[in-house]
Structures are given as structure tokens and as C-alpha cells.
C-alpha positions in Angstrom: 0.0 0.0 0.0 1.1 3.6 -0.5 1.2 3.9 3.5 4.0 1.6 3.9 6.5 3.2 1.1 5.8 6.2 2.1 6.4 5.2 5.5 9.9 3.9 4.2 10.7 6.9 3.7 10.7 9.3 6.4 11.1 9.2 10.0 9.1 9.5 12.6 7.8 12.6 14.4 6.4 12.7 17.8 2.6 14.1 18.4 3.0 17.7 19.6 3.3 18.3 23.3 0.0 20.1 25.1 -3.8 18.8 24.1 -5.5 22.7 25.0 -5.0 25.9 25.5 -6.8 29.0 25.0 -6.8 32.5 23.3 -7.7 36.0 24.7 -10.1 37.6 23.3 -13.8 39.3 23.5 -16.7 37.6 25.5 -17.3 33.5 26.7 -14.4 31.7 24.9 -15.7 29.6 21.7 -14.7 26.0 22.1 -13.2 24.3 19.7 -12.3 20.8 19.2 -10.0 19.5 16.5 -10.3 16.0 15.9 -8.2 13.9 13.9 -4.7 12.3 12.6 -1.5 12.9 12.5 -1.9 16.4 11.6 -4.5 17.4 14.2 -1.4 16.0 16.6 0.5 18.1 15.4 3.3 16.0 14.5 6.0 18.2 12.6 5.9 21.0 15.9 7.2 20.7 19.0 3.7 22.1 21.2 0.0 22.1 19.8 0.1 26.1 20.4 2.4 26.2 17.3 0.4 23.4 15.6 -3.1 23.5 13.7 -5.2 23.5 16.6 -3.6 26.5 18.3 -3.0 28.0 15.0 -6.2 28.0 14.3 -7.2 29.3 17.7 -4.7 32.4 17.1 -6.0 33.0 13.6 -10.0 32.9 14.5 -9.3 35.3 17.6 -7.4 37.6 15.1 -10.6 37.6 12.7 -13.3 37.8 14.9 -12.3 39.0 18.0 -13.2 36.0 20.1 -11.8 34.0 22.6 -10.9 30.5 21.8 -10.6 27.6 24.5 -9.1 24.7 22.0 -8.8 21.0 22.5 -7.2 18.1 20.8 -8.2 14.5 20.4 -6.1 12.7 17.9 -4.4 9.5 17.2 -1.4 9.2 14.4 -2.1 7.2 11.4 -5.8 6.9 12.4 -8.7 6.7 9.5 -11.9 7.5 10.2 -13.0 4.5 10.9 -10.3 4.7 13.7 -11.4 7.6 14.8 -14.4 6.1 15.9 -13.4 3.3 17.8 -10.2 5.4 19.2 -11.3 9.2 20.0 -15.4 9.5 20.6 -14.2 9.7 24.6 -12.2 12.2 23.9 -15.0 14.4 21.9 -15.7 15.7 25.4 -13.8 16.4 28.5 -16.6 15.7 32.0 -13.7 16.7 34.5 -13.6 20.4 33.2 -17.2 20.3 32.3 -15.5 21.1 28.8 -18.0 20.5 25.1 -17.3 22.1 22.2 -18.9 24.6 20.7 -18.1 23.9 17.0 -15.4 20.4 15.8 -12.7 20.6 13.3 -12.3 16.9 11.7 -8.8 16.8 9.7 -8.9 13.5 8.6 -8.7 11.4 5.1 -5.4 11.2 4.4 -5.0 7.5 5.7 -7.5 6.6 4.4 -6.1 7.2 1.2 -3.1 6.3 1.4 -4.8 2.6 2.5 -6.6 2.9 -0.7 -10.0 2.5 1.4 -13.3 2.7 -0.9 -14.8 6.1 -1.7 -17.8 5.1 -0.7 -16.9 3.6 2.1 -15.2 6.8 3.4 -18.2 8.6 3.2 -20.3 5.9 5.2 -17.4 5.9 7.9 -17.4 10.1 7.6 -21.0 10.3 8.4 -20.9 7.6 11.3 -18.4 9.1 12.8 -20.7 12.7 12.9 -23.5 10.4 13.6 -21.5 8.8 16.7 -19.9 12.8 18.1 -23.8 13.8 17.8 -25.2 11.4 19.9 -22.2 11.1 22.8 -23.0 15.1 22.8 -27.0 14.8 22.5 -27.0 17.7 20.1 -26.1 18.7 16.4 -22.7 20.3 17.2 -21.6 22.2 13.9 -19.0 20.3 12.4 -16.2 21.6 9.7 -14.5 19.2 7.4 -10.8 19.9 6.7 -10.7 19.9 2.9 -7.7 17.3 2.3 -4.5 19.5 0.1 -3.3 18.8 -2.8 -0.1 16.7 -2.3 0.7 17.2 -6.7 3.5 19.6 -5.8 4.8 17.6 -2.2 8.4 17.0 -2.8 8.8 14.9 0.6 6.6 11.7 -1.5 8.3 10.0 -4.0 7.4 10.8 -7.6 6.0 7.3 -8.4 3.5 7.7 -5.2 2.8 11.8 -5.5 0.3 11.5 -8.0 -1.3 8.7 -7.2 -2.4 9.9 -3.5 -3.0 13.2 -4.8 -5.4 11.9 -7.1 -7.2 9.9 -4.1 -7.0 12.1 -2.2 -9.1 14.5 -4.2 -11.6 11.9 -4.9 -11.9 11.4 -1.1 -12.3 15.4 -0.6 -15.2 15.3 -2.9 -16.8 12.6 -0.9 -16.4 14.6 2.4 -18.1 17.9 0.4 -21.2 15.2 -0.3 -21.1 15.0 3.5 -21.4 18.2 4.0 -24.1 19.1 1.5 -25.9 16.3 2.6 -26.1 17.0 6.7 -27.7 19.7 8.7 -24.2 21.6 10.1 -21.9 20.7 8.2 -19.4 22.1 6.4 -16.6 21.5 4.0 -13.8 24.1 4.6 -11.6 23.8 1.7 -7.8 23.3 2.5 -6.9 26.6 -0.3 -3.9 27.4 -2.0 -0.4 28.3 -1.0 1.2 27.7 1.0 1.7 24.7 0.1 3.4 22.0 1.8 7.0 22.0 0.5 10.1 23.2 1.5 10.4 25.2 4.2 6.6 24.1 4.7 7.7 20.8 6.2 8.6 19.2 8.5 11.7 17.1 8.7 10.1 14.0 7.7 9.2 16.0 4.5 5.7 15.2 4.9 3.9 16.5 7.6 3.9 20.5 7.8 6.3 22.5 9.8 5.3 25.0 12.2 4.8 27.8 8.8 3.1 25.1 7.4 0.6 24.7 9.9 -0.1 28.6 10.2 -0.4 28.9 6.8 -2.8 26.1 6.7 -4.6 27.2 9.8 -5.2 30.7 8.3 -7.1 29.3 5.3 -8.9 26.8 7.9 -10.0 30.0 10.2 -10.9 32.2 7.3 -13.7 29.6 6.4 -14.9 28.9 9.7 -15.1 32.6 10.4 -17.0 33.1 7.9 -18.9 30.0 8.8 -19.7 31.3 12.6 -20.5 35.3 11.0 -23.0 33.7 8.3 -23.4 30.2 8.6 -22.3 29.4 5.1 -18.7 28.5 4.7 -17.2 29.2 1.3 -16.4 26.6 -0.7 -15.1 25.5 -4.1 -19.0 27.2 -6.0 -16.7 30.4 -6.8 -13.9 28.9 -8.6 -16.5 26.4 -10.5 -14.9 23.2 -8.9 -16.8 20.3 -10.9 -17.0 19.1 -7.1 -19.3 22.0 -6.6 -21.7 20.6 -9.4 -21.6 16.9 -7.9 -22.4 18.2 -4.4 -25.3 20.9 -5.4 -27.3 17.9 -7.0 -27.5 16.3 -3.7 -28.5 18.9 -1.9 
């Protein structure tokens, strides 16, 4: 499988140190949780506050104003199907009375670099929703990371780059079906540059470094900011993705 050569050839960062934290801001913090893989652990940095959870945290306060009281639940190399067996006790934290407010899932690209079935991503996708909703009791607005495009990633081998870059943008169109198909959901697309090479990486030359993750967590905070102002997140409509079309005749 892709997984293990690309696994071949890098080595192995540790998760990022520190699960929450929060931002200062205006009024009742919003809390966030970002659930996930090896991104939303932040390997590649050394702390989560440098990471994409507290990235993102930074970059919603600076757009909005708001406080941010972020938390992480995430397990390296998990799919989404992991996810759900692995991190629903995590979605919530009963010692600090702690539930989020709005989830950030950053998840898909095991799943295709295991080559698992489009259509059974989206199944596992909505379970795993289906699951968060009913440990919470309540429909908590969910964003979908948009998965990048690895085309340009210079730390995959050629013969695998195009390959998982094509997967994974089949597998990003199944996660905007998702959202056009559920009540409070949202696909926030992943967006364009940075992207994750050179001094974007990390020293495995595949997950992002630290100016990788800020640049990625800017994008990711633009859309939900719009998200929280609106309740519509941008997507790919305005650049006339033909993932757009396949998603508005399902709606």
C-alpha cells in the first residue's frame, strides 16, 4: 500500500506536546475541538500552540475577535473509521465540564493512502458525525478539513505523489457530499499556498512544519469565520470546482 512506502521513507515525528489551550479575546471563549490524525497531533511541531489547533485558535481570535478555548483528540495514522473506535471519549472532557462549541475533523489522508473505498469513506465520515452527535446529544456544527493537494509535495516519491493526490481528491469530494448532505456541516476547503513544500515541512518532508501549519490554519480560520458570521462557509461554487456541481445535486 502507499502507506507503507511512504512510510519507508521518512522518519518519525512525535505528536506535539499540550492537548489545550486558549486564546484572549472578547466575551465566553468559543470552544473548539479538533479531531483527527497525525496532523491534528500536530506532528511536525514541538507544542500544539504552534500546531493546527492552536494556529487555528490564534487566527480565528485575530478575525473575529473571540476568545478560543481549543482541544485536541487525535491519534497518528488513524482513519476515520479509527477515529471512531479510538477518540469519541475524547469528543468531550466531563472533568472540566468542557464540550465544544463547533469540531474541526482533519482526517482522510490515511485513508487514502490505504486505498480505502470512496464510498466507504463517506459511510465511515457520516458515522463518525452520527457517533460525536449522539455522545453530545445535540447537532454540534462540524467543519471538514478539505484534504491539500499533495501534486507539488516534494517529501513523496514521484511514483507515489500523483497517485495519493489523485485519491485524495476523490476522497475530498466525498467529504463535500457530507457536508451538502447533513444539517451543520461544512466543508472548509484546505486553499492554496502555501503549500506543503520546502520550508513548509517538517523534517520528515511530509507533515507540515510549524509555517506550514499557520499557513494552513489561516485558510482553515478564514472559512470557519465566515462560517460562525454567516453560517455558510465558502467553498469551491466560486472557482466552479466540478466538485461544486456533484455536491449541489444532492443537496
Amino acid at each position: 500500500m502507499i502507506k507503507e512506502v511512504v512510510r519507508g521513507q521518512r522518519p518519525r515525528l512525535p505528536d506535539a506536546a499540550g492537548d489545550a489551550g486558549e486564546t484572549t479575546g472578547d466575551g465566553p471563549p468559543l470552544r473548539l475541538l479538533l479531531l483527527g490524525d497525525s496532523t491534528a497531533a500536530g506532528v511536525g511541531a514541538e507544542h500544539h500552540r504552534d500546531a493546527l489547533a492552536g494556529q487555528v485558535a490564534t487566527a480565528l481570535t485575530a478575525l473575529t475577535g473571540r476568545s478560543v478555548s481549543w482541544r485536541v483528540a487525535a491519534r497518528s495514522g488513524a482513519t476515520v473509521r479509527d477515529m471512531r473506535s479510538l477518540l469519541l471519549g475524547q469528543v468531550t472532557d466531563p472533568t472540566r465540564r468542557w464540550e465544544p462549541d463547533l469540531i474541526l475533523l482533519s482526517a482522510g489522508l490515511n485513508d487514502a493512502m490505504r486505498a480505502r473505498r470512496p464510498g466507504a469513506f463517506r459511510r465511515d465520515v457520516a458515522r463518525l458525525i452520527g457517533d460525536i452527535r449522539l455522545r453530545l446529544g445535540r447537532d454540534v456544527p462540524i467543519a471538514l478539513a478539505g484534504l491539500p493537494d499533495l501534486a507539488p509535495h516534494q517529501g513523496l516519491p514521484r511514483h507515489v505523489r500523483g497517485p495519493l493526490s489523485l485519491y485524495a481528491r476523490l476522497l475530498d469530494r466525498k467529504l463535500r457530499l457530507v457536508a451538502a448532505r447533513g444539517e451543520a456541516l461544512f466543508h472548509v476547503p484546505a486553499g492554496g499556498p502555501p503549500r506543503f513544500a520546502g520550508g513548509w515541512l517538517a523534517s520528515d518532508r511530509f507533515h507540515p512544519s510549524v509555517p506550514g501549519y499557520r499557513g494552513w490554519a489561516r485558510n482553515l480560520a478564514a472559512g470557519i469565520a465566515t462560517l460562525l458570521e454567516t453560517g455558510v462557509c465558502p467553498g469551491p461554487e466560486a472557482a466552479g470546482d466540478p466538485a461544486a456541481d456533484e455536491a449541489a445535486a444532492v443537496r
